[in-house]
mmCIF entry with sequence, helices, sheets and N, C-alpha, C, O atoms, coordinates in Angstrom:
data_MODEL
# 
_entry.id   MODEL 
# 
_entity.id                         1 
_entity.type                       polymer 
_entity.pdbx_number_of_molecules   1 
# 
_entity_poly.entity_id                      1 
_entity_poly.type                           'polypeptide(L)' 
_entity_poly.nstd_linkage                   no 
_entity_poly.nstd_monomer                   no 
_entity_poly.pdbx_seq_one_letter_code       
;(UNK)(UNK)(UNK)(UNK)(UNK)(UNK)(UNK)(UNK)(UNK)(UNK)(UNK)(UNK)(UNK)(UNK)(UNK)(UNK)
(UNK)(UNK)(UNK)(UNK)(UNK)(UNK)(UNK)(UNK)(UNK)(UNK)(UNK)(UNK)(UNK)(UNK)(UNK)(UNK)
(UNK)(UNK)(UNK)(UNK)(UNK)(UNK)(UNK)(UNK)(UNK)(UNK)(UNK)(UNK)(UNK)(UNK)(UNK)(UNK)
;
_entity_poly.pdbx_seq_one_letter_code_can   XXXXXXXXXXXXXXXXXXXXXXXXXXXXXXXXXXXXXXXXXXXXXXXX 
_entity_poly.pdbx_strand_id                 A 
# 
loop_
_entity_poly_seq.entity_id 
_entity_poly_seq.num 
_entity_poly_seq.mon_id 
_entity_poly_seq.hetero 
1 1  UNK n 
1 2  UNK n 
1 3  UNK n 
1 4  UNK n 
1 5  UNK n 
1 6  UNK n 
1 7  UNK n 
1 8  UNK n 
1 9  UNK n 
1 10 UNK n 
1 11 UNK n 
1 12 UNK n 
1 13 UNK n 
1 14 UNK n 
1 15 UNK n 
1 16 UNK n 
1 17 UNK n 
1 18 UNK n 
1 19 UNK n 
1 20 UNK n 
1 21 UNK n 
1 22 UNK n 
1 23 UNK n 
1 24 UNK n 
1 25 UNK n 
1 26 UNK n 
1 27 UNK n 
1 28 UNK n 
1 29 UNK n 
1 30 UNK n 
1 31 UNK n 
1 32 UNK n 
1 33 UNK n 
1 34 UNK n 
1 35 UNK n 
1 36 UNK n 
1 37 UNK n 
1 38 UNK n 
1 39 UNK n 
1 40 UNK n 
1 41 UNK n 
1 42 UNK n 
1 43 UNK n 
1 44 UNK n 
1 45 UNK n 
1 46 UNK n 
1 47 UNK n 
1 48 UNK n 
# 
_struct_asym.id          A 
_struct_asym.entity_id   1 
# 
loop_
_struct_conf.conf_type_id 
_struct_conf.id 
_struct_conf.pdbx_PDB_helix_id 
_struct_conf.beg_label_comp_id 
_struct_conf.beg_label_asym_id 
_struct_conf.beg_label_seq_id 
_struct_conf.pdbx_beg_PDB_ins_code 
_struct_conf.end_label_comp_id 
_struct_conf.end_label_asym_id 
_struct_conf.end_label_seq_id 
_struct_conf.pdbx_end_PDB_ins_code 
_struct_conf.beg_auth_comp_id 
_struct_conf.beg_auth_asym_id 
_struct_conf.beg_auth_seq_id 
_struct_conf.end_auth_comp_id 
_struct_conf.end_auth_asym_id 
_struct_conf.end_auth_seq_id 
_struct_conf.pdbx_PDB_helix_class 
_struct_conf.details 
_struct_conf.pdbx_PDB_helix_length 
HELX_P HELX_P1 AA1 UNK A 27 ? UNK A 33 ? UNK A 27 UNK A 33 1 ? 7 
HELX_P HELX_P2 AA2 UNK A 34 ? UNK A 38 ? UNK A 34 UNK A 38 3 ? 5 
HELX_P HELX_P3 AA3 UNK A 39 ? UNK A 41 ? UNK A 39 UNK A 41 5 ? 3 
# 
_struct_conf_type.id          HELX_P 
_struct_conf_type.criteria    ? 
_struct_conf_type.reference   ? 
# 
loop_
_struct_sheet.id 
_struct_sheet.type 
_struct_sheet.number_strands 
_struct_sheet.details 
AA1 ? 2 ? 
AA2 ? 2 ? 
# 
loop_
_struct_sheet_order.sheet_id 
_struct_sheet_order.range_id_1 
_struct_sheet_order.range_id_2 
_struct_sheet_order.offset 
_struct_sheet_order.sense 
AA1 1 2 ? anti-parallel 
AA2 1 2 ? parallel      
# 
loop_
_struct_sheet_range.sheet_id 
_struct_sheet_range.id 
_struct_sheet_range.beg_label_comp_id 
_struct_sheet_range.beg_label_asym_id 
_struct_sheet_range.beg_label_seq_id 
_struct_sheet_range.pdbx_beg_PDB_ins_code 
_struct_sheet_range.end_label_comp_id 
_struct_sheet_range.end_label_asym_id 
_struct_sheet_range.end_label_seq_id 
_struct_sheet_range.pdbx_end_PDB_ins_code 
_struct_sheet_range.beg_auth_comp_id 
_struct_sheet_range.beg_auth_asym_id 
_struct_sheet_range.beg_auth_seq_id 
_struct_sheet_range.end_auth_comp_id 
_struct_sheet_range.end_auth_asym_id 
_struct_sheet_range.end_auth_seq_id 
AA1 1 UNK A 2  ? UNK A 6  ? UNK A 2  UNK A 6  
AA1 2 UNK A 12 ? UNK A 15 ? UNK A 12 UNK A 15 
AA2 1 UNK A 22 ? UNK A 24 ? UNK A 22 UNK A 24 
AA2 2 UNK A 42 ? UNK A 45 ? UNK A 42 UNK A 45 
# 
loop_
_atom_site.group_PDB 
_atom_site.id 
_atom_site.type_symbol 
_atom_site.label_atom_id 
_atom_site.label_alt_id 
_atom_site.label_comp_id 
_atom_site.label_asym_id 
_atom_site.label_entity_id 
_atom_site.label_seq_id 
_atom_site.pdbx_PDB_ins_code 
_atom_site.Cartn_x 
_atom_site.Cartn_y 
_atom_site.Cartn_z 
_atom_site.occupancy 
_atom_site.B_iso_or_equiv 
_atom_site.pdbx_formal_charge 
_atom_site.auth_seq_id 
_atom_site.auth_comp_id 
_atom_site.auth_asym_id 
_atom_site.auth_atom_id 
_atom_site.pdbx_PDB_model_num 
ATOM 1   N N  . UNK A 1 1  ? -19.718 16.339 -26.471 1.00 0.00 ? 1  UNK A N  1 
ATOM 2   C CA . UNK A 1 1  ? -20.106 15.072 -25.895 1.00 0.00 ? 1  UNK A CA 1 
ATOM 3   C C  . UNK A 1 1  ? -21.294 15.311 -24.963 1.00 0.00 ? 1  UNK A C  1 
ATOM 4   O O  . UNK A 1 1  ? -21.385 16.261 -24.185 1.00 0.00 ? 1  UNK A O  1 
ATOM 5   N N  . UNK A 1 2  ? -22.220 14.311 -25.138 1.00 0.00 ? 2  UNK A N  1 
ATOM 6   C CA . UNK A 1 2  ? -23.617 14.679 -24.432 1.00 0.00 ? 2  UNK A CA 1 
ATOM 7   C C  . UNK A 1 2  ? -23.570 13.307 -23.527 1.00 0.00 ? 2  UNK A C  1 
ATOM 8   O O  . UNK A 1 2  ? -23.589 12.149 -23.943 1.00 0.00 ? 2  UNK A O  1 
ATOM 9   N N  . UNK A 1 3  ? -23.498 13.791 -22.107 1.00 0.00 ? 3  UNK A N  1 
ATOM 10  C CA . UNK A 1 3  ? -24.108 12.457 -20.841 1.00 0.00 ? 3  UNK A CA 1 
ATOM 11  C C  . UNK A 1 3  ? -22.423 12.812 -19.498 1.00 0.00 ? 3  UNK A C  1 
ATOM 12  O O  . UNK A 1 3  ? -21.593 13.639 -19.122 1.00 0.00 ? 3  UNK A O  1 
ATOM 13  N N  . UNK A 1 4  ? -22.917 11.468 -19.348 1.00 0.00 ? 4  UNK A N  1 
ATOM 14  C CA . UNK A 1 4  ? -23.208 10.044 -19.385 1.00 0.00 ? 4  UNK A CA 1 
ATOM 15  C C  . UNK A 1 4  ? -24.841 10.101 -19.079 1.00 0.00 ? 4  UNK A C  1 
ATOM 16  O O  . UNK A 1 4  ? -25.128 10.627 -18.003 1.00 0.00 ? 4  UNK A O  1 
ATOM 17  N N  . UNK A 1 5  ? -25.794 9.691  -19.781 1.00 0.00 ? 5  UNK A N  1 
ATOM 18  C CA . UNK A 1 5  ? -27.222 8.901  -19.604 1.00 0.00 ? 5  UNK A CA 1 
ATOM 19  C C  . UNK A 1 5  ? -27.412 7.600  -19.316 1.00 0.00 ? 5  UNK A C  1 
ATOM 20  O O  . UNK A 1 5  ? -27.158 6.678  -20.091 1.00 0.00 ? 5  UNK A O  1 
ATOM 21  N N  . UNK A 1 6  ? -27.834 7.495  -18.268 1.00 0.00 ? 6  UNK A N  1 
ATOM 22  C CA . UNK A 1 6  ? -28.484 6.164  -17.907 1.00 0.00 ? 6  UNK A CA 1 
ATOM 23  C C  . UNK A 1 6  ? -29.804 5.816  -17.760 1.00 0.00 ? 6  UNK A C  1 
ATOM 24  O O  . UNK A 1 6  ? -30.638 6.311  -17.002 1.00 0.00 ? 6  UNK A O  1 
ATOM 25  N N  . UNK A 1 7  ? -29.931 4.840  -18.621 1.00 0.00 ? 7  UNK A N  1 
ATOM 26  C CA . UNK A 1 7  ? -31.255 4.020  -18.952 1.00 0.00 ? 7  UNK A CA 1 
ATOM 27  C C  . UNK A 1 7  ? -32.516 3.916  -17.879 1.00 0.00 ? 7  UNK A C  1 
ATOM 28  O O  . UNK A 1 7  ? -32.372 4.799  -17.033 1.00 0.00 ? 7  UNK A O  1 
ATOM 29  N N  . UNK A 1 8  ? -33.710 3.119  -17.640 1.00 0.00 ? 8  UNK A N  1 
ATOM 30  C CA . UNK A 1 8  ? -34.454 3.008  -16.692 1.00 0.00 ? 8  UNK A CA 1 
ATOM 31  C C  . UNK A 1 8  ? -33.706 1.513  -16.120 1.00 0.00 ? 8  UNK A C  1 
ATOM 32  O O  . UNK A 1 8  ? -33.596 1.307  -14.911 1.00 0.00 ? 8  UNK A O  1 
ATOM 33  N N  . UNK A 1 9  ? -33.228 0.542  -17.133 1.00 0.00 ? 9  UNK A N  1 
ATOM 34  C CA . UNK A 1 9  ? -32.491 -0.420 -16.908 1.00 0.00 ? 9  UNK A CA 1 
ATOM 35  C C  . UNK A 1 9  ? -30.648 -0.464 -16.077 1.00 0.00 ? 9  UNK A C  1 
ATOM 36  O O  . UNK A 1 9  ? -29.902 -1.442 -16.130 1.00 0.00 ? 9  UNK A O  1 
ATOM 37  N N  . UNK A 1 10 ? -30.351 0.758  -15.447 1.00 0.00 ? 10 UNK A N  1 
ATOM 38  C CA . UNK A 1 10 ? -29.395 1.279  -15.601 1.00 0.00 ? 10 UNK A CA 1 
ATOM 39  C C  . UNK A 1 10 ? -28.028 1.371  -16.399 1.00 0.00 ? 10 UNK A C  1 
ATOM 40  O O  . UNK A 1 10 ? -27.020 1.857  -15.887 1.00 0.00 ? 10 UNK A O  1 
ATOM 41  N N  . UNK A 1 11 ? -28.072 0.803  -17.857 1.00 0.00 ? 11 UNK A N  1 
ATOM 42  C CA . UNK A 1 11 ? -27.108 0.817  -18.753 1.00 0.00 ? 11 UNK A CA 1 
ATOM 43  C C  . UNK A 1 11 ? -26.660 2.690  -19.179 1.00 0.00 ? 11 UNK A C  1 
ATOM 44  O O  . UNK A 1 11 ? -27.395 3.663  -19.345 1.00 0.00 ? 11 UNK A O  1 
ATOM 45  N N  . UNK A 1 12 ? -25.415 2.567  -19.224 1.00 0.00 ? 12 UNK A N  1 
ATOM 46  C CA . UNK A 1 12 ? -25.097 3.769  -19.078 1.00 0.00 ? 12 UNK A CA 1 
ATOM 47  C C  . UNK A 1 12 ? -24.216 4.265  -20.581 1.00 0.00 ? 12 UNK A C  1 
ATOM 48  O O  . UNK A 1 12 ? -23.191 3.730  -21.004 1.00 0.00 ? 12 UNK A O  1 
ATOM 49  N N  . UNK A 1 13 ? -24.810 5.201  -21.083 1.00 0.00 ? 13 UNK A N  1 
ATOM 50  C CA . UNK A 1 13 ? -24.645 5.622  -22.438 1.00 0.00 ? 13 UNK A CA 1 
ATOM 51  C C  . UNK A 1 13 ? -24.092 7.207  -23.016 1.00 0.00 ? 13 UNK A C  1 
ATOM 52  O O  . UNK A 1 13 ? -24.813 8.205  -23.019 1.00 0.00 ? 13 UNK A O  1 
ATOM 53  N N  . UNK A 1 14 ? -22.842 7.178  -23.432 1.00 0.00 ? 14 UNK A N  1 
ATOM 54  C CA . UNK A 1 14 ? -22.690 8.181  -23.494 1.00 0.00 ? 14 UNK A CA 1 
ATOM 55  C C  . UNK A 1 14 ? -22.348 9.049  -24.747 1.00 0.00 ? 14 UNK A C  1 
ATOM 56  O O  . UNK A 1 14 ? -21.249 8.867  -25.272 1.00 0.00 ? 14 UNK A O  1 
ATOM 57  N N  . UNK A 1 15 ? -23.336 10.123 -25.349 1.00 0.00 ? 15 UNK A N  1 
ATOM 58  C CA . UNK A 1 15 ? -23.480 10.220 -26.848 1.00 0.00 ? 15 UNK A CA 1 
ATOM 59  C C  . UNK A 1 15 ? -22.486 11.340 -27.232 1.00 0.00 ? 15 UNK A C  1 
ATOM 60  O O  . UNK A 1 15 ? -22.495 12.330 -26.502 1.00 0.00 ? 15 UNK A O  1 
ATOM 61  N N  . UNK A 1 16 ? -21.506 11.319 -28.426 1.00 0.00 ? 16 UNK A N  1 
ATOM 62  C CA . UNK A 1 16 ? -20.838 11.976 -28.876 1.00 0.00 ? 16 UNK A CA 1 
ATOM 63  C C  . UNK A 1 16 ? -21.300 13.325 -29.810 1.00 0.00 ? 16 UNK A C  1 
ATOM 64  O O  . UNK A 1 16 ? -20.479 14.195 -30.099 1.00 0.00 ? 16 UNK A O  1 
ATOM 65  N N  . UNK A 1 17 ? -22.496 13.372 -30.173 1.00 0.00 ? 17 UNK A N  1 
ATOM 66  C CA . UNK A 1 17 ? -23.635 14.140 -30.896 1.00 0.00 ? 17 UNK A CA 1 
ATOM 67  C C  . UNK A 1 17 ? -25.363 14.038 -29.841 1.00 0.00 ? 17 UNK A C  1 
ATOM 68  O O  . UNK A 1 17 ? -25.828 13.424 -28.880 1.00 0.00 ? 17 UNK A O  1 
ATOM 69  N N  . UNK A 1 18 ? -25.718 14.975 -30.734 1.00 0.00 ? 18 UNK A N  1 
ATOM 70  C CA . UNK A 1 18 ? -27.327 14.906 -30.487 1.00 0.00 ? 18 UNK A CA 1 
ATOM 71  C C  . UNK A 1 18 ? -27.705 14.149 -31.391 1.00 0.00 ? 18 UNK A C  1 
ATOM 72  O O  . UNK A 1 18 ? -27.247 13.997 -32.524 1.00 0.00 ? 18 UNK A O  1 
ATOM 73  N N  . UNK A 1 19 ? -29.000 13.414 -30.617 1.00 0.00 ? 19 UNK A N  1 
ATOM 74  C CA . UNK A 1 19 ? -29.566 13.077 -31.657 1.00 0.00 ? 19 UNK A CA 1 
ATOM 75  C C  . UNK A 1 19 ? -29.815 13.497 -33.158 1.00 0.00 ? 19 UNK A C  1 
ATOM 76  O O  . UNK A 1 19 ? -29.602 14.684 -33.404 1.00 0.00 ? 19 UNK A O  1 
ATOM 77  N N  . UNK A 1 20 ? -30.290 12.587 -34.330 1.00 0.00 ? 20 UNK A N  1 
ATOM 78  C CA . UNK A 1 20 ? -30.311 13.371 -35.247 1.00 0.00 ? 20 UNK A CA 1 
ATOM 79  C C  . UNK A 1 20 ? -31.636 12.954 -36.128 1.00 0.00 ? 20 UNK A C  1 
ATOM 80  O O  . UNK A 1 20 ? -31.902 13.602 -37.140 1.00 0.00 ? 20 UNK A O  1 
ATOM 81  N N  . UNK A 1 21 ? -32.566 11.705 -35.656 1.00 0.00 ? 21 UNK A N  1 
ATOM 82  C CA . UNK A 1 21 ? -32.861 10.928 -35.564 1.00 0.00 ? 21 UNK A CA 1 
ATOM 83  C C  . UNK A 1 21 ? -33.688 10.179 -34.842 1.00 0.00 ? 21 UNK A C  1 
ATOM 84  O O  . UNK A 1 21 ? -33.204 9.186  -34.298 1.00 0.00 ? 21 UNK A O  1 
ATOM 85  N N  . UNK A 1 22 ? -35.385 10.528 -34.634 1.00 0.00 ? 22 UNK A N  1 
ATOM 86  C CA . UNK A 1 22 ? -35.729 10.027 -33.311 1.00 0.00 ? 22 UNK A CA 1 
ATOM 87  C C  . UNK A 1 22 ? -37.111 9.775  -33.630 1.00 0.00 ? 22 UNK A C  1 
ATOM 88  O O  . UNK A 1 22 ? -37.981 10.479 -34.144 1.00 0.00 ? 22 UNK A O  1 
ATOM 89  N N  . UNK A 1 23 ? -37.088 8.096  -33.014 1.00 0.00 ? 23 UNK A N  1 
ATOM 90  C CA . UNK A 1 23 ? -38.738 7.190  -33.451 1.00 0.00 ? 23 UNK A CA 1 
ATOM 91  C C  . UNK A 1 23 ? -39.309 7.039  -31.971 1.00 0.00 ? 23 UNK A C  1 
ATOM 92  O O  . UNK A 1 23 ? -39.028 6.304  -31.025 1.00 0.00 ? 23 UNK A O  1 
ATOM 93  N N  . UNK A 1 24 ? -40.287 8.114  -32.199 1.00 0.00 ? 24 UNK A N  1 
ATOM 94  C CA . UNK A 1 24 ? -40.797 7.840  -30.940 1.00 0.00 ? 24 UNK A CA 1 
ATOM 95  C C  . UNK A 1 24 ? -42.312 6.442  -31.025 1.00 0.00 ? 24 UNK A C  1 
ATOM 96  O O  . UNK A 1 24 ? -43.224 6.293  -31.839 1.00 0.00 ? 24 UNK A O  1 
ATOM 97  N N  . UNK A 1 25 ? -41.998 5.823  -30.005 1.00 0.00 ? 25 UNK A N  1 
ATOM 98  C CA . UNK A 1 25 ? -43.107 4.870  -29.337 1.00 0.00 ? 25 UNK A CA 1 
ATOM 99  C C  . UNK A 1 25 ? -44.538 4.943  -28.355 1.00 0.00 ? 25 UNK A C  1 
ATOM 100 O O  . UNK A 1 25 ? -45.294 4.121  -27.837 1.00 0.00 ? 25 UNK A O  1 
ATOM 101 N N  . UNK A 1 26 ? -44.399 6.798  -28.449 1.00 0.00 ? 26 UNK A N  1 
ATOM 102 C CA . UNK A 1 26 ? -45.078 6.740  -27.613 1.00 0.00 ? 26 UNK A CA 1 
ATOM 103 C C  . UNK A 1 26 ? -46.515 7.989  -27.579 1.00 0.00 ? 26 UNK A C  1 
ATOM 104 O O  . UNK A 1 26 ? -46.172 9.024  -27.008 1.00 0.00 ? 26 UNK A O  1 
ATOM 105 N N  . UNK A 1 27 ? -47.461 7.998  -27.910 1.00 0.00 ? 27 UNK A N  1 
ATOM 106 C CA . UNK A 1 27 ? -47.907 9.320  -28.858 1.00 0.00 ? 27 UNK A CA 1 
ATOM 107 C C  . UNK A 1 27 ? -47.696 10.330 -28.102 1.00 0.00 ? 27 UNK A C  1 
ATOM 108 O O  . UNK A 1 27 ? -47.289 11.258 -28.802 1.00 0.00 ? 27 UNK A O  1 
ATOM 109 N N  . UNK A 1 28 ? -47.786 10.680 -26.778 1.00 0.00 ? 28 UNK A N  1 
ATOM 110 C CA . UNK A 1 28 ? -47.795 11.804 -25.678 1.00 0.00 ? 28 UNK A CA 1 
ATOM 111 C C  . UNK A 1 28 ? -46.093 12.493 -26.014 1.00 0.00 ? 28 UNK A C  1 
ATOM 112 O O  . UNK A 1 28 ? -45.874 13.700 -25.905 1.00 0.00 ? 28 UNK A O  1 
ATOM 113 N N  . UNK A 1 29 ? -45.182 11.641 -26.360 1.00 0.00 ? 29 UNK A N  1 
ATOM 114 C CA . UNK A 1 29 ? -44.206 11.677 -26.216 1.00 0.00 ? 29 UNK A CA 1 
ATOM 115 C C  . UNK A 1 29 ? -44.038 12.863 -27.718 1.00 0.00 ? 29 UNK A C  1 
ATOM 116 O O  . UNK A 1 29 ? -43.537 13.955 -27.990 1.00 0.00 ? 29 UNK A O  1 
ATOM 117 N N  . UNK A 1 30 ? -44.486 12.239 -28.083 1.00 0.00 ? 30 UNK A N  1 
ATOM 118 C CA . UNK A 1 30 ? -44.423 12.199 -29.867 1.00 0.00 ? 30 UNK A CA 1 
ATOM 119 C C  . UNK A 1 30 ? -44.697 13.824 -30.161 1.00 0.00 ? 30 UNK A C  1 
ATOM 120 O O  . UNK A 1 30 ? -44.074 14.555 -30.931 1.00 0.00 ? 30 UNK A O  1 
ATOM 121 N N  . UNK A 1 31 ? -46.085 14.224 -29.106 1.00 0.00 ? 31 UNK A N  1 
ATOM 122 C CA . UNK A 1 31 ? -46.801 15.182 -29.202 1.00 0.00 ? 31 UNK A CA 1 
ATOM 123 C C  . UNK A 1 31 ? -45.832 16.289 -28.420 1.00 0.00 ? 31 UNK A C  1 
ATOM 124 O O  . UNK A 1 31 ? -46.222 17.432 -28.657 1.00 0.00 ? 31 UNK A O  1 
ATOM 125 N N  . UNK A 1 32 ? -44.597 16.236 -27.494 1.00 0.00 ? 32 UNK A N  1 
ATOM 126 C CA . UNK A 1 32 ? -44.013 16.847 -26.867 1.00 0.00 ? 32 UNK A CA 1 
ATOM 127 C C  . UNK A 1 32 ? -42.972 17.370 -27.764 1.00 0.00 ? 32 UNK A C  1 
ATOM 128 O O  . UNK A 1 32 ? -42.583 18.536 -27.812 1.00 0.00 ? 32 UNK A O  1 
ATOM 129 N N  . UNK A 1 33 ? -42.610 16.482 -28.395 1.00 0.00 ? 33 UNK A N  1 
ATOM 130 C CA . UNK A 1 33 ? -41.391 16.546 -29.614 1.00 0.00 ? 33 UNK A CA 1 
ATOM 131 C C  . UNK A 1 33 ? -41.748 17.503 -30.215 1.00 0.00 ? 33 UNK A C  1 
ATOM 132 O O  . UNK A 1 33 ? -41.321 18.654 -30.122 1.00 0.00 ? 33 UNK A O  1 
ATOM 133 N N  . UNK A 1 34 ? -42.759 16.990 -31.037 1.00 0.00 ? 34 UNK A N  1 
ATOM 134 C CA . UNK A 1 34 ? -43.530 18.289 -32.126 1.00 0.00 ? 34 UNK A CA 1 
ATOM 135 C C  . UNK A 1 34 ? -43.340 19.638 -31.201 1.00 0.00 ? 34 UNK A C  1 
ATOM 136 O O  . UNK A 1 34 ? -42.380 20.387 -31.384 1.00 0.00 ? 34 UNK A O  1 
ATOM 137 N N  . UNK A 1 35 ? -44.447 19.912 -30.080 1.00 0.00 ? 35 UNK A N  1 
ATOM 138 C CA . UNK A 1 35 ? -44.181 20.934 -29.175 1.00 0.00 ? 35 UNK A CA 1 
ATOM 139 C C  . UNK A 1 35 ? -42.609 21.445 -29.209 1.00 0.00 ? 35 UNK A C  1 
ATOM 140 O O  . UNK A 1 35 ? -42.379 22.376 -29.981 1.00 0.00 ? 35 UNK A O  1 
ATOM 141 N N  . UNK A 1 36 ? -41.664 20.991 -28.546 1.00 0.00 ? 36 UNK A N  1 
ATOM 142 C CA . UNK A 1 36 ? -40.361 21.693 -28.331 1.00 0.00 ? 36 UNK A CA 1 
ATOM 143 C C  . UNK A 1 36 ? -39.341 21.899 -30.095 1.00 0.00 ? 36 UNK A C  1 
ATOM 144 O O  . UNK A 1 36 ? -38.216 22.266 -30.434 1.00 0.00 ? 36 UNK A O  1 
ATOM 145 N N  . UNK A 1 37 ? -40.545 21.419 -30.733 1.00 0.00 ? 37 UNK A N  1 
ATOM 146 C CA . UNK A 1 37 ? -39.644 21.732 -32.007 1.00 0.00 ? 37 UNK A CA 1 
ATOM 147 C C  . UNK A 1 37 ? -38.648 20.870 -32.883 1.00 0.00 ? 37 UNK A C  1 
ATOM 148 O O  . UNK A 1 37 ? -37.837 21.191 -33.751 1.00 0.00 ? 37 UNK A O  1 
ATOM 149 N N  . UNK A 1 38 ? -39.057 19.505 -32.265 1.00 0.00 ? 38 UNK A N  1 
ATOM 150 C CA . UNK A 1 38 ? -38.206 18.141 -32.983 1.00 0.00 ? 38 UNK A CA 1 
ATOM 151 C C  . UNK A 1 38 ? -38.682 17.832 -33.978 1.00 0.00 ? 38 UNK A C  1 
ATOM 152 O O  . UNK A 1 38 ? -38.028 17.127 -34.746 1.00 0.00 ? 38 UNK A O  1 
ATOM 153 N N  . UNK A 1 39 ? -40.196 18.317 -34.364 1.00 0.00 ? 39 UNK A N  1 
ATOM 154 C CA . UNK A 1 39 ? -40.363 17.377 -35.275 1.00 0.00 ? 39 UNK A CA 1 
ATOM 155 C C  . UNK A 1 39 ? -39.662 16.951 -36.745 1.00 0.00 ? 39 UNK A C  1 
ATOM 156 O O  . UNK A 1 39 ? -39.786 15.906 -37.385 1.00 0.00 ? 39 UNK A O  1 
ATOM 157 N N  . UNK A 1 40 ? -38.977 18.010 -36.996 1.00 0.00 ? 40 UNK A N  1 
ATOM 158 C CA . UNK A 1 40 ? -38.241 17.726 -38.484 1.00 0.00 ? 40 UNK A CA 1 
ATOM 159 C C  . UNK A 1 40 ? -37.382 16.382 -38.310 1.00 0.00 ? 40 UNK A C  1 
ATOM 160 O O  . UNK A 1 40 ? -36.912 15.855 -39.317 1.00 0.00 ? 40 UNK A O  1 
ATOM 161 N N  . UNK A 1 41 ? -37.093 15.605 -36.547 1.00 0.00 ? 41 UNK A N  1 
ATOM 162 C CA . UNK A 1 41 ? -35.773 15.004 -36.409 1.00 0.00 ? 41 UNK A CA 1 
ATOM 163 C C  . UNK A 1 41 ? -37.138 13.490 -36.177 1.00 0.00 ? 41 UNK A C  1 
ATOM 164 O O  . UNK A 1 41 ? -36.790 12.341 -35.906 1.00 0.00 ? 41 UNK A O  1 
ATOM 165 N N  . UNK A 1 42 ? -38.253 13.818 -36.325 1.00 0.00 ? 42 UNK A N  1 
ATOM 166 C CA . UNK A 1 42 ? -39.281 12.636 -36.311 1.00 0.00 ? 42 UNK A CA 1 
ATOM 167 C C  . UNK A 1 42 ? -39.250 11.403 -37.428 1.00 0.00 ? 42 UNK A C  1 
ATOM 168 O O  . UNK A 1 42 ? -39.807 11.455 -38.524 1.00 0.00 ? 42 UNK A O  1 
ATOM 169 N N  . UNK A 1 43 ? -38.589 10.442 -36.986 1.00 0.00 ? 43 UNK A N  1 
ATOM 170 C CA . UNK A 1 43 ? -38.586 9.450  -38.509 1.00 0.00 ? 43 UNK A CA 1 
ATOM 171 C C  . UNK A 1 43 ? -39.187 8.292  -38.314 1.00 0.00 ? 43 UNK A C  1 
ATOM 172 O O  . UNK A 1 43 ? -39.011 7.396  -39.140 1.00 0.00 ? 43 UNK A O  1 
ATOM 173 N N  . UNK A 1 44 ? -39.875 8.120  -37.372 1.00 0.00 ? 44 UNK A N  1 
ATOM 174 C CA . UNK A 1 44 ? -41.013 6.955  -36.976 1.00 0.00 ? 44 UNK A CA 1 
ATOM 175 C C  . UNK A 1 44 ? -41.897 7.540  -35.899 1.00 0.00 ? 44 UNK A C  1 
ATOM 176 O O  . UNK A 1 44 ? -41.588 8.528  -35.232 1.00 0.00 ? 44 UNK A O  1 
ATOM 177 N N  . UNK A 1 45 ? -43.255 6.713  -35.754 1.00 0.00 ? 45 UNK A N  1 
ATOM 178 C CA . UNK A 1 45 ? -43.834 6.633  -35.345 1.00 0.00 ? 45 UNK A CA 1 
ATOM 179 C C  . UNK A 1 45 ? -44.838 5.427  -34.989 1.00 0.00 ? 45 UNK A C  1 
ATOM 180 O O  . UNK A 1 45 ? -45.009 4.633  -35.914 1.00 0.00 ? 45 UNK A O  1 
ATOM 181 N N  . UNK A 1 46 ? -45.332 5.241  -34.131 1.00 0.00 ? 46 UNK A N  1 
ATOM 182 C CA . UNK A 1 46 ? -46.171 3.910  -33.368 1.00 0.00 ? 46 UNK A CA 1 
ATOM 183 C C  . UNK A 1 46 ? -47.794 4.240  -34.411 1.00 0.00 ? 46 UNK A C  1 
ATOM 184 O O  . UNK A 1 46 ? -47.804 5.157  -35.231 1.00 0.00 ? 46 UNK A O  1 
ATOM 185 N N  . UNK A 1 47 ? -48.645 3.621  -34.254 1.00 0.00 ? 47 UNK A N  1 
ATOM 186 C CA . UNK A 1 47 ? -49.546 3.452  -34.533 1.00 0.00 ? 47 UNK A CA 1 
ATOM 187 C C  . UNK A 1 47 ? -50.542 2.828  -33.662 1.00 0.00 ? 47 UNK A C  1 
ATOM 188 O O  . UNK A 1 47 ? -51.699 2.483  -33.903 1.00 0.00 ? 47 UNK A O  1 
ATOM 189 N N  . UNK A 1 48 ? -49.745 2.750  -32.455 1.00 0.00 ? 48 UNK A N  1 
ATOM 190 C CA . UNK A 1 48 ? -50.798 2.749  -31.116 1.00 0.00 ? 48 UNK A CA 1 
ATOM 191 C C  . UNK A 1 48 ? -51.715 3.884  -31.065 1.00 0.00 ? 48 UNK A C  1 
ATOM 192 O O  . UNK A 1 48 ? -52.522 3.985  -30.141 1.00 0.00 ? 48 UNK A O  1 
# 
C-alpha cells in the first residue's frame, strides 16, 4: 500500500499499487519521468 497522498486540493488518496500508467500534462514533468526511468509507464502526453 502506497500513501496516504494528498492532493494540492487537499483530497486524500490512498494507492494499493504503483502506478502503472502515467499521462503526464506537463512537458518538464514528462522530461523528469523519462530521466528517472518511467518512460515505458508513459501513455499520454500534452501537446503544449
Amino acid at each position: 500500500m502506497l500513501g496516504p497522498i494528498t492532493d494540492a486540493s487537499g483530497v486524500v488518496f490512498t494507492a494499493h499499487a504503483p502506478p502503472r500508467r502515467i499521462v503526464s500534462l506537463i512537458p518538464s514533468v514528462t522530461e523528469t519521468l523519462f530521466a528517472l526511468g518511467l518512460g515505458d509507464t508513459i501513455v499520454g502526453v500534452t501537446t503544449f
